[in-house]
C-alpha positions in Angstrom: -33.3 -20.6 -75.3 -31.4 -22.7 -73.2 -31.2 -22.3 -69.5 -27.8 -22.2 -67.8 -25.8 -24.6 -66.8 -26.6 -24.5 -62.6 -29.3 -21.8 -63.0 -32.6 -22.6 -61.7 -34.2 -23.6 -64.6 -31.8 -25.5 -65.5 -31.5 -27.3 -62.1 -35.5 -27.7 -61.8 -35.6 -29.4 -65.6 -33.1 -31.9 -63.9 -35.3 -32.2 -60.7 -32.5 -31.3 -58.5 -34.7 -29.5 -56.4 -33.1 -28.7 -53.3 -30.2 -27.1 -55.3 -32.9 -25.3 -57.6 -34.8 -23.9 -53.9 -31.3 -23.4 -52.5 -30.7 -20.9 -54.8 -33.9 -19.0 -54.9 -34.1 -18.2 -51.7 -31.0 -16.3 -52.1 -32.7 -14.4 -54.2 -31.3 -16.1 -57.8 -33.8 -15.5 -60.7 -36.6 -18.1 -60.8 -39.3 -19.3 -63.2 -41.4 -19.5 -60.2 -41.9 -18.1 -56.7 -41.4 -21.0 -53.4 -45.4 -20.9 -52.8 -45.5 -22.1 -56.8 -42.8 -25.0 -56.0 -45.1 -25.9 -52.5 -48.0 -26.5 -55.1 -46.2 -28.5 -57.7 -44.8 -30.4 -55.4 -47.8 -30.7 -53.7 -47.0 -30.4 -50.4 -49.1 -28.0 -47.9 -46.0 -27.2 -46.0 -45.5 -23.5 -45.4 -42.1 -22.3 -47.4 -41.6 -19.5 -45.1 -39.8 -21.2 -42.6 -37.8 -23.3 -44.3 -37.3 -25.6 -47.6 -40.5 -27.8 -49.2 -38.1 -29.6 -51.5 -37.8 -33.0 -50.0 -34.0 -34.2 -48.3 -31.8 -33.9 -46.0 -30.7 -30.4 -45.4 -27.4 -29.3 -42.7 -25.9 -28.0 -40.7 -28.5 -26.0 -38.4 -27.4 -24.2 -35.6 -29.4 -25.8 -32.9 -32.0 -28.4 -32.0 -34.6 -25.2 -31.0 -33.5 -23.5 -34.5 -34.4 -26.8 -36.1 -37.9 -27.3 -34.6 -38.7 -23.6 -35.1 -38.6 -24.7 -38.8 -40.4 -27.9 -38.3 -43.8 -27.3 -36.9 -45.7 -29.9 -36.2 -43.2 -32.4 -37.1 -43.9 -36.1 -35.6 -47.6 -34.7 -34.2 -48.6 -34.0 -37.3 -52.1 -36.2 -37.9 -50.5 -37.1 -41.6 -48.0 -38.9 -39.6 -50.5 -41.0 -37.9 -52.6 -41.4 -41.3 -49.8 -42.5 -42.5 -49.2 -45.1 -39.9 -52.0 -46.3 -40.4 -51.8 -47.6 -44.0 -48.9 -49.2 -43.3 -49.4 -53.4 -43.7 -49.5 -55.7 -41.7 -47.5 -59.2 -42.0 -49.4 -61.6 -44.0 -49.3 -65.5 -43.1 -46.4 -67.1 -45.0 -45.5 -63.5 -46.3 -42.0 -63.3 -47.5 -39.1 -61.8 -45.1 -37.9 -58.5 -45.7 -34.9 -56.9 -45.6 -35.1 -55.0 -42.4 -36.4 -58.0 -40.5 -34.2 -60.7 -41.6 -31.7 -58.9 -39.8 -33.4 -57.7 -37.0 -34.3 -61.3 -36.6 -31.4 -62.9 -36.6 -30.7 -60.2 -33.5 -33.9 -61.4 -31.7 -32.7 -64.6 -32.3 -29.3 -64.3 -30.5 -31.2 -62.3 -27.6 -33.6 -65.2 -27.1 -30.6 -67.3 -27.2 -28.1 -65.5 -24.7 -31.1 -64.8 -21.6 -31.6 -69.3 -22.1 -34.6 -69.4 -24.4 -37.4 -68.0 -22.1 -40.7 -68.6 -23.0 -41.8 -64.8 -23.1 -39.4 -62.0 -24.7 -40.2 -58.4 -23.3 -39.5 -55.8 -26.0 -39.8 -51.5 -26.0 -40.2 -51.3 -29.2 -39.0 -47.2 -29.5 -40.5 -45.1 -31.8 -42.4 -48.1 -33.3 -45.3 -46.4 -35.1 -48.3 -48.2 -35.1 -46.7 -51.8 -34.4 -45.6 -52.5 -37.7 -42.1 -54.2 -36.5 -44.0 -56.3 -34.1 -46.3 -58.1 -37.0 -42.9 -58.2 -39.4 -40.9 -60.3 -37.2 -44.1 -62.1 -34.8 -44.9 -63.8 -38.4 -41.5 -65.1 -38.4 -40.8 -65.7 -34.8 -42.1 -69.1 -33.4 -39.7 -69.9 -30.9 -41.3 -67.7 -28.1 -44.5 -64.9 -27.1 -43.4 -61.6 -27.8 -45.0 -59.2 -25.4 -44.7 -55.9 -27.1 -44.8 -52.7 -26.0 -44.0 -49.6 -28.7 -43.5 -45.9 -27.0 -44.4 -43.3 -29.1 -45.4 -40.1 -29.4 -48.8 -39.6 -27.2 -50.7 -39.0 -30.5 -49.6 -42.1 -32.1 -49.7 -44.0 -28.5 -53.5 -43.2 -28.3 -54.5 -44.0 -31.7 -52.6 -47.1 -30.9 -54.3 -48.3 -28.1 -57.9 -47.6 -29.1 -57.1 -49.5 -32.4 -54.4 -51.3 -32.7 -53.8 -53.6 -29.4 -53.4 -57.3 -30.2 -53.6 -60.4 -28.7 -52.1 -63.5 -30.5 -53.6 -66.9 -29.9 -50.1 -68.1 -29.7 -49.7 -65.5 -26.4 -48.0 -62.7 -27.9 -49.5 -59.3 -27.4 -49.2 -55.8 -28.8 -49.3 -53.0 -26.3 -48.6 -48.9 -26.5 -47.1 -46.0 -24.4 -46.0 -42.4 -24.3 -43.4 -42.8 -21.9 -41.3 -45.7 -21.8 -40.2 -45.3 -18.1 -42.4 -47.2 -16.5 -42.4 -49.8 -19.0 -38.6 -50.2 -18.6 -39.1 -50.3 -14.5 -41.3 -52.9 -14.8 -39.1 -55.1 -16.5 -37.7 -55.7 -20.5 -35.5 -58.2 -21.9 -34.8 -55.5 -25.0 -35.8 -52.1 -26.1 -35.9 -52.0 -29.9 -34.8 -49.0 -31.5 -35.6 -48.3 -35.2 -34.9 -45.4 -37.1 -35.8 -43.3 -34.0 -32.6 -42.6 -31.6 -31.7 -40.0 -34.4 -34.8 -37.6 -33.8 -34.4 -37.6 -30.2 -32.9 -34.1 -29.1 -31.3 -35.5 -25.8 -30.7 -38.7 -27.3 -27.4 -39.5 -24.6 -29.9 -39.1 -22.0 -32.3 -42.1 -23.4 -29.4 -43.9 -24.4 -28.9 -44.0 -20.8 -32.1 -44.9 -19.9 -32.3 -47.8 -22.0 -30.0 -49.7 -19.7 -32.8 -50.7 -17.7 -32.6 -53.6 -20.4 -30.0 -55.9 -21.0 -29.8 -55.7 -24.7 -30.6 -52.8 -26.7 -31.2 -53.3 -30.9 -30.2 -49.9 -32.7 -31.0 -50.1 -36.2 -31.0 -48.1 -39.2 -28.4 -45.6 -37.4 -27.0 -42.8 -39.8 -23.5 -42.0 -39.4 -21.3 -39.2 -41.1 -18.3 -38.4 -42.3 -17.5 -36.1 -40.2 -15.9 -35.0 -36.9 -19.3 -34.0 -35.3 -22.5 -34.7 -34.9 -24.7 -32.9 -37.4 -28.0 -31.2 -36.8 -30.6 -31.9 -40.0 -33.5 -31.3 -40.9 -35.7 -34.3 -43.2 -38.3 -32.5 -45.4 -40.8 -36.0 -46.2 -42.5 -36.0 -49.7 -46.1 -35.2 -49.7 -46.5 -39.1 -51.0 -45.5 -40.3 -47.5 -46.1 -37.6 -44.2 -45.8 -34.2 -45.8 -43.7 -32.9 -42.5 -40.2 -32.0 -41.7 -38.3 -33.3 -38.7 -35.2 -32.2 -36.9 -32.7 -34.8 -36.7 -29.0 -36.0 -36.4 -26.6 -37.4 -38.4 -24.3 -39.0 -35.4 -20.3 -38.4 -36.4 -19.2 -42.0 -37.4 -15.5 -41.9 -36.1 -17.2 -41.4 -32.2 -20.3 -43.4 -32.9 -18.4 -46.7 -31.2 -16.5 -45.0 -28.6 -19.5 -43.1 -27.2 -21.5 -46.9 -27.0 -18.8 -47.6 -24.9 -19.0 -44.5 -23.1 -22.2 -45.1 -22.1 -21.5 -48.6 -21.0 -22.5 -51.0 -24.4 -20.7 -53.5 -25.7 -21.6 -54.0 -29.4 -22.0 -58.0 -29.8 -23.3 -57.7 -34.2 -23.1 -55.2 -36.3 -24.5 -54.8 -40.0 -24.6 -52.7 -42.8 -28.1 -51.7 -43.9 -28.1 -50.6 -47.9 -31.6 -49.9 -48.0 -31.4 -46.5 -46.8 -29.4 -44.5 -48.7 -29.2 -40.6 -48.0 -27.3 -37.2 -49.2 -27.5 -33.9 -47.3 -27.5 -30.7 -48.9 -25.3 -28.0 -47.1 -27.1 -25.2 -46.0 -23.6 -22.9 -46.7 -22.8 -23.8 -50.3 -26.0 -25.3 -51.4 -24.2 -28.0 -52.3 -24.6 -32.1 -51.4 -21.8 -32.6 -49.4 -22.5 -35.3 -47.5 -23.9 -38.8 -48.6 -24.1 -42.0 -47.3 -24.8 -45.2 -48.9 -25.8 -47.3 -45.8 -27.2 -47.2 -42.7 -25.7 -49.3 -39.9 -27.3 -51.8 -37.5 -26.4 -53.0 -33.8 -27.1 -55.2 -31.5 -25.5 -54.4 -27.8 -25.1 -55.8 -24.4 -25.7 -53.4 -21.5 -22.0 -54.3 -19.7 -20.1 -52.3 -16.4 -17.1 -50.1 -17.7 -14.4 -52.7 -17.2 -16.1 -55.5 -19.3 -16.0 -53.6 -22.6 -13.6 -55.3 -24.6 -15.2 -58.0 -26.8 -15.0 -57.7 -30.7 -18.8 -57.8 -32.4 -19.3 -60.2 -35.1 -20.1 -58.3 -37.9 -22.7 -59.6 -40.9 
């Protein structure tokens, strides 16, 4: 017997899974109960609170709704596990994707402060240093003293095992709270894939300014008129965890930089990361985006705001 056409089993043979769980947890019939999916997909996440499948999944009601269903989240010790079996850059390793960009950004910060012979980064959310040995490899023109903030789980493995001193001066450093850091003094805070799973992120946006130059990249924006609240269920493969995130609204994204006192100077696309959310209504994938999007930005008073960014 054949299975029908957007039943369960159908939508399982096809491995569109989020649809498939979408639709038993309305109650549709199923050839198998959510703790049997959690075990083939072999994940140890609990399906009580919310979907195992892994995606994108919105809207959610609020940030505190959102991390209800999360749990651990970014404290989860498979997070730092995973962190830690990330590679390093290897000597004459070729460029990837995500650097070459980023690098040409460093480059035009290094360029715009008159070459100084030590760059001061915040590198945001930067796990366990893996930016800092992609683009230190490629990146002879100056030290990079690097400092990554993250969570104070990640921070601590970080600095009992992870600190590093180049013999070319640069240096490797890690925090929990990127205050202090910023009062002492950085040329650019490096954000990567992180503003998004900040709750307040206006608030740190803000903060930021400390630095001259702030480098947002891998930013999702949406089709949409607001922001959206998501949550990412990870595959077991990578961190087996969910996190609460956003998808920012693209029509506002530039207006609110500007808001907040910006001024984008390049902008770039960023086709590795692809994404489409399922919506928690219909059960349907109604959003998708094929890009992420890069910036690089100038911290600038109100009044100065009106340069074009060269976009690449």
């Amino acid at each position: 017997m054949t299975a029908a056409p957007g039943s369960v089993d159908s939508l399982l043979a096809a491995a569109r899974l989020q649809e498939a769980e979408w639709l038993m947890r309305r109650g549709a019939p199923a050839p198998l109960s959510l703790g049997q999916l959690a075990e083939r997909l072999g994940t140890r996440l609990d399906p009580g609170p919310f979907f195992v499948s892994p995606g994108y999944y919105a809207p959610l009601p609020s940030w505190a709704e959102a991390e209800a269903c999360c749990g651990d989240a970014y404290q989860a010790t498979s997070v730092i596990e995973r962190y830690r079996r990330q590679p390093t850059a290897e000597p004459n390793q070729a460029i990837g994707a995500y650097t070459i960009r980023q690098l040409a950004a460093f480059q035009h910060v290094w360029l715009a402060l008159g070459q100084p012979a030590t760059l001061r980064v915040l590198d945001f959310g930067g796990a366990l240093g893996s930016h800092f040995h992609a683009l230190e490899a490629h990146f002879p023109w100056c030290r990079l003293h690097w400092v990554v903030c993250e969570t104070t789980a990640v921070a601590t493995a970080g600095t009992s095992e992870f600190t590093s001193d180049k013999p070319n001066g640069s240096s490797l450093r890690f925090c929990d709270k990127a205050a202090h850091v910023l009062a002492n003094g950085i040329d650019l805070v490096f954000a990567s894939c992180s503003l998004q799973y900040l709750e307040h992120w206006p608030q740190m946006l803000q903060a930021f300014r400390a630095a001259p130059w702030l480098l947002l990249d891998r930013v999702p924006l949406i089709d949409h008129p607001t922001d959206l609240i998501a949550i990412q269920v990870v595959p077991a493969s990578y961190t087996d965890t969910r996190y609460p995130g956003w998808k920012f609204a693209a029509g506002s994204w530039l207006p609110r930089l500007a808001q907040a006192r910006f001024e984008p100077v390049l902008q770039w696309l960023v086709p590795e990361d692809r994404w489409t959310v399922l919506d928690l209504e219909t059960g349907q994938y109604r959003w998708s985006a094929q890009q992420d999007h890069g910036f690089l930005l100038q911290r600038q008073p109100a009044e100065s705001l009106n340069q074009p960014a060269v976009v690449f």
